[in-house]
LUMVEX-153839 format. One record per residue (C-alpha): residue number from 1; x, z, y. Coordinates in steps of 0.1 Angstrom, whole numbers, plus 2048, in hexadecimal, padded with zeros to 3 digits. Each point is the difference from the previous one (the first is absolute). Example, Ala and Ser with C-alpha at 12.3 -4.5 7.8 and 13.67 -1.06 7.14 Angstrom:
# residues 2
rec seq->1&px->87B&pz->84E&py->7D3
rec seq->2&px->80E&pz->7F9&py->822
//
This chain:
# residues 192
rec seq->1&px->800&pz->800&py->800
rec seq->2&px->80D&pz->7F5&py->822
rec seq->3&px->804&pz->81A&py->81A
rec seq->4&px->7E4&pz->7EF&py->819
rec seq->5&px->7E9&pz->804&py->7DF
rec seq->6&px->80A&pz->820&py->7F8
rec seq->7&px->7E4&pz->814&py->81B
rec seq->8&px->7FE&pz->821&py->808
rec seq->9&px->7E0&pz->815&py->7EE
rec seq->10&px->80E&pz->821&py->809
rec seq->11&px->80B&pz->80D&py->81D
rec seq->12&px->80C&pz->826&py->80D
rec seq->13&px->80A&pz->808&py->824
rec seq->14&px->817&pz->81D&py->802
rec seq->15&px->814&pz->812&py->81D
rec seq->16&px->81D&pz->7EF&py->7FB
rec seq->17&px->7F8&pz->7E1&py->7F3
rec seq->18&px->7E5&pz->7F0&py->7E6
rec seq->19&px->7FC&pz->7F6&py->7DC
rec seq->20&px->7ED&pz->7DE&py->7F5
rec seq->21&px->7F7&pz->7FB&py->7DC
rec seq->22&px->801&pz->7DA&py->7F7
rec seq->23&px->7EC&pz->7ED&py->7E6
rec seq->24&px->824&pz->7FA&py->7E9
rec seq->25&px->801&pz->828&py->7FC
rec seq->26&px->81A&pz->801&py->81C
rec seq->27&px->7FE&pz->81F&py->812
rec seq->28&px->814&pz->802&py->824
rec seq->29&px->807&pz->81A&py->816
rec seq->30&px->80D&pz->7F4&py->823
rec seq->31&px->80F&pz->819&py->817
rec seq->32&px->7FF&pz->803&py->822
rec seq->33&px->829&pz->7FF&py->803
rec seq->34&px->813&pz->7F9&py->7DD
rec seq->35&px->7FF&pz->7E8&py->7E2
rec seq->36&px->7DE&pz->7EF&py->7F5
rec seq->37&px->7FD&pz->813&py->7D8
rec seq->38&px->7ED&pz->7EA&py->7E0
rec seq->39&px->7F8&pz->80E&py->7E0
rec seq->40&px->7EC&pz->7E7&py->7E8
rec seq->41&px->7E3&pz->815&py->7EC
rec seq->42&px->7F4&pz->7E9&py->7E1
rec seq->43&px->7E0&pz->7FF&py->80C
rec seq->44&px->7ED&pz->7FB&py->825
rec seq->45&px->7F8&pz->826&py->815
rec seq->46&px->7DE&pz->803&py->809
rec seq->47&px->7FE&pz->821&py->80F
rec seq->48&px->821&pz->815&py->817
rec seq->49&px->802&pz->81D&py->809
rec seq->50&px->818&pz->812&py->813
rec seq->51&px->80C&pz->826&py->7F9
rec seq->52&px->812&pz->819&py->819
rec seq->53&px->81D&pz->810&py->7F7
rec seq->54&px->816&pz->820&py->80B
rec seq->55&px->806&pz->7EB&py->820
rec seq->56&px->7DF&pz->7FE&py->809
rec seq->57&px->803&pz->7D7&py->7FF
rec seq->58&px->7F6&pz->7EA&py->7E0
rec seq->59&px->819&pz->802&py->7E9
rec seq->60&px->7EE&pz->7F4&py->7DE
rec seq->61&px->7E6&pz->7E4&py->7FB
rec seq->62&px->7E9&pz->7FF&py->7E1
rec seq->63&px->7F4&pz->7DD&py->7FA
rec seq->64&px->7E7&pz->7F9&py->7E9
rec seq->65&px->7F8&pz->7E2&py->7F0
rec seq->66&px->7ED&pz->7E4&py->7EC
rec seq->67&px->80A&pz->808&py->7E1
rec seq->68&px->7FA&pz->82A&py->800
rec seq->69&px->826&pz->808&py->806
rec seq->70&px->806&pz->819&py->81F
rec seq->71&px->821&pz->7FD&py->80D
rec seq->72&px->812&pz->81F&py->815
rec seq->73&px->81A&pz->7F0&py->816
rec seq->74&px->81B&pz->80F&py->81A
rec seq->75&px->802&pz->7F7&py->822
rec seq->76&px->813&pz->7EF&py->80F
rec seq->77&px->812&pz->7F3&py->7E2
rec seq->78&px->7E1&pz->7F5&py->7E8
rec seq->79&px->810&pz->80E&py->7E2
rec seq->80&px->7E6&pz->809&py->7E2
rec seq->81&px->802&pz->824&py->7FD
rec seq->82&px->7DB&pz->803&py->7E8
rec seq->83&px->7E8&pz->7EB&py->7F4
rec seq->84&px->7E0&pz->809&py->7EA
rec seq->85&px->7EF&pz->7E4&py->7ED
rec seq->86&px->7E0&pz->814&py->7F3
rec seq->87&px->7E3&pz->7E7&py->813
rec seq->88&px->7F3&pz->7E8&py->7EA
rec seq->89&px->7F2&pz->7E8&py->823
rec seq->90&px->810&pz->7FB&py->822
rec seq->91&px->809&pz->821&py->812
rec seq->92&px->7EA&pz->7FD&py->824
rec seq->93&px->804&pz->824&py->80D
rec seq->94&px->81A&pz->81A&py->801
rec seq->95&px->7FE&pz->826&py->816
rec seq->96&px->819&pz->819&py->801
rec seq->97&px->7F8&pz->820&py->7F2
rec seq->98&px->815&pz->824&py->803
rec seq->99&px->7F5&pz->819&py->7DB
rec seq->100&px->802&pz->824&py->809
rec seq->101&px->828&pz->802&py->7F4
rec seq->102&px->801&pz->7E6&py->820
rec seq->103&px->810&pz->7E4&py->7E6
rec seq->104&px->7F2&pz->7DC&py->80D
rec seq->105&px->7EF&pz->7EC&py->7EF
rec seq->106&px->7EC&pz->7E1&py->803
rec seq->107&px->7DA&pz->7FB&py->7F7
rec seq->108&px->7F8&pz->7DE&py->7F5
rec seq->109&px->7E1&pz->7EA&py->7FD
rec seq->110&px->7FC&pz->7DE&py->7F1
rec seq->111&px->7E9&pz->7E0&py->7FD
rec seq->112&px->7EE&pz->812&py->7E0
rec seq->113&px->7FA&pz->81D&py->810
rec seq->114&px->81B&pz->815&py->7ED
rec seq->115&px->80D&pz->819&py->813
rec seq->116&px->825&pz->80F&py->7F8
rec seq->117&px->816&pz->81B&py->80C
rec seq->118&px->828&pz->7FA&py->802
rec seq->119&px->81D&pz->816&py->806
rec seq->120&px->823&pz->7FE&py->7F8
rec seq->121&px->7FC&pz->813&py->7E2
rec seq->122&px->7E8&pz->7F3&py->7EE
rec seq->123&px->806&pz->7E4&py->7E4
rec seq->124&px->801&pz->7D7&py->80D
rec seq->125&px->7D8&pz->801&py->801
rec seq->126&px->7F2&pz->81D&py->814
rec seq->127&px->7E3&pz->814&py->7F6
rec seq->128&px->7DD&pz->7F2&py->800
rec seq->129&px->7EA&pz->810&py->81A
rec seq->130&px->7E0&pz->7F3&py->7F8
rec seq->131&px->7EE&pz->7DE&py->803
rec seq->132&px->7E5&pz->7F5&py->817
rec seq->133&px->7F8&pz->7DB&py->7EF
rec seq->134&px->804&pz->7F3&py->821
rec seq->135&px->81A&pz->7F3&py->818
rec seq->136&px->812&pz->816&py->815
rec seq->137&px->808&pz->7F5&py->822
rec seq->138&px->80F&pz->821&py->810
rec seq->139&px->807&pz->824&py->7F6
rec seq->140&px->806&pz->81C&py->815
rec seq->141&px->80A&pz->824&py->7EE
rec seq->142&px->7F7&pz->81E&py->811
rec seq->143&px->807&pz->826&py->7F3
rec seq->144&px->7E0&pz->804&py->7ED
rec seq->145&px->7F2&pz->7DE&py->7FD
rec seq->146&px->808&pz->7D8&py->7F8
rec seq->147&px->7ED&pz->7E8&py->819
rec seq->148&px->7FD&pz->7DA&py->7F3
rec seq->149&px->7F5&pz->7E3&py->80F
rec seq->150&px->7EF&pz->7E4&py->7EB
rec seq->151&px->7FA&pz->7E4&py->81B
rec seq->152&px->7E9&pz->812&py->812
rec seq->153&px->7F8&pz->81C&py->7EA
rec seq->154&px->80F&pz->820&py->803
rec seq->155&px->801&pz->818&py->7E1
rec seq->156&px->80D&pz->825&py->803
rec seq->157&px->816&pz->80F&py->7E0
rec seq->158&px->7FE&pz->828&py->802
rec seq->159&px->825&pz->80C&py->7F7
rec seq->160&px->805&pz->81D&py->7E7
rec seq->161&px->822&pz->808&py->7FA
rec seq->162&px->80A&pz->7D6&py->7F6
rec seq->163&px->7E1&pz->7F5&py->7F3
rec seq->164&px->7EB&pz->7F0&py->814
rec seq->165&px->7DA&pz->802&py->7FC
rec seq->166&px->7E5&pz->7E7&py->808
rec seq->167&px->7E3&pz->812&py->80E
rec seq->168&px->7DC&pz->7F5&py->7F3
rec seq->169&px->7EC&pz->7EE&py->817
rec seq->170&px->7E3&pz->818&py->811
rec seq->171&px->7ED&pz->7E1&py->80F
rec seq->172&px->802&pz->7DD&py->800
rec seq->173&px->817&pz->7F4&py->820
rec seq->174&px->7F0&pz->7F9&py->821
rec seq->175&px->7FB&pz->7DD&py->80C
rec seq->176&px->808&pz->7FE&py->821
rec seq->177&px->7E8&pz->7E4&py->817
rec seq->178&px->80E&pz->7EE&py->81A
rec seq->179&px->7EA&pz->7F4&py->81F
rec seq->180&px->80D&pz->7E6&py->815
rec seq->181&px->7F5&pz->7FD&py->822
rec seq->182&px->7E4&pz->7EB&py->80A
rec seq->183&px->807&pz->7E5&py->81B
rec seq->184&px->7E1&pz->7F9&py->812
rec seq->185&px->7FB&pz->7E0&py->813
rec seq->186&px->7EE&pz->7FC&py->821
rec seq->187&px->7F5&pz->7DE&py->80A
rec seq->188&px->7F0&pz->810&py->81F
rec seq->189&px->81E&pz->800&py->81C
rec seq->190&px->808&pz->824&py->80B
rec seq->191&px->7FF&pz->804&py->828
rec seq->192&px->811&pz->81A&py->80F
//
């Protein structure tokens, strides 16, 4: 694949600099000052996302991608330090998440709906969360509960201990009706 073929699908703006995913699985970081960094991943990103280190700048980027591998890469050089390849479907979200020994570790969500939970000790595939038979589009972890977006439908995971659990619905969702204004049309002219 030719470079002016090879576009851009993913891209990451950081403080000093920015990171774009390609369509061959080339993942670039280009600094602000310094030396333009490639790493070739086997297949293309489709979701970044940057982490914050001691420094209190991004110094680690997991990249998900196509085929279910997660990829934990240093900054500014791009070298692999992890990877999990536990997703069966392309990885579309990924959120930070601190457990109570304050280890990190990354929540994941894929195109199935399975959702896995990755940290540097655990084997290459993570530990399966739970599945929601849907897309995922977004997570977002907070200390006692998952949020997930589907498209445009939100679901909320209770969290006990690192289980999540998927509440039963009380009532049926709320359809929400949208009015548009109505333009009425004078053919009487208006005098002042």
């Amino acid at each position: 694949m030719s470079n002016v073929e090879d576009v851009i699908v993913r891209s990451l703006v950081l403080q000093h600099g920015f990171v774009n995913a390609h369509a061959s699985g080339d993942v670039r970081y280009w600094p602000k000052g310094g030396r333009v960094r490639t790493v070739h991943l086997e297949s293309t990103a489709t979701v970044l996302l940057g982490l914050g280190g001691p420094q209190g700048h991004i110094w680690r980027v997991a990249v998900g991608d196509c085929n279910g591998t997660v990829h934990l890469l240093s900054l500014p050089e791009l070298h692999r330090i992890d990877g999990w390849t536990g997703h069966t479907a392309a990885v579309t979200a990924i959120t930070a998440d601190v457990s109570d020994d304050g280890d990190m570790r990354l929540i994941t969500g894929d195109s199935s709906g399975q959702i896995r939970l990755l940290h540097c000790d655990s084997d290459g595939e993570g530990r399966l969360l739970n599945e929601i038979g849907e897309r995922i589009t977004s997570i977002r972890a907070e200390r006692h509960r998952l949020i997930l977006m589907s498209g445009w439908q939100r679901r909320i995971l209770s969290r006990v201990g690192e289980r999540l659990i998927q509440p039963s619905p009380a009532k049926p969702p709320r359809k929400v009706q949208t009015r548009l204004p109505v333009t009425i049309r004078s053919t009487t002219p208006v005098r002042a």
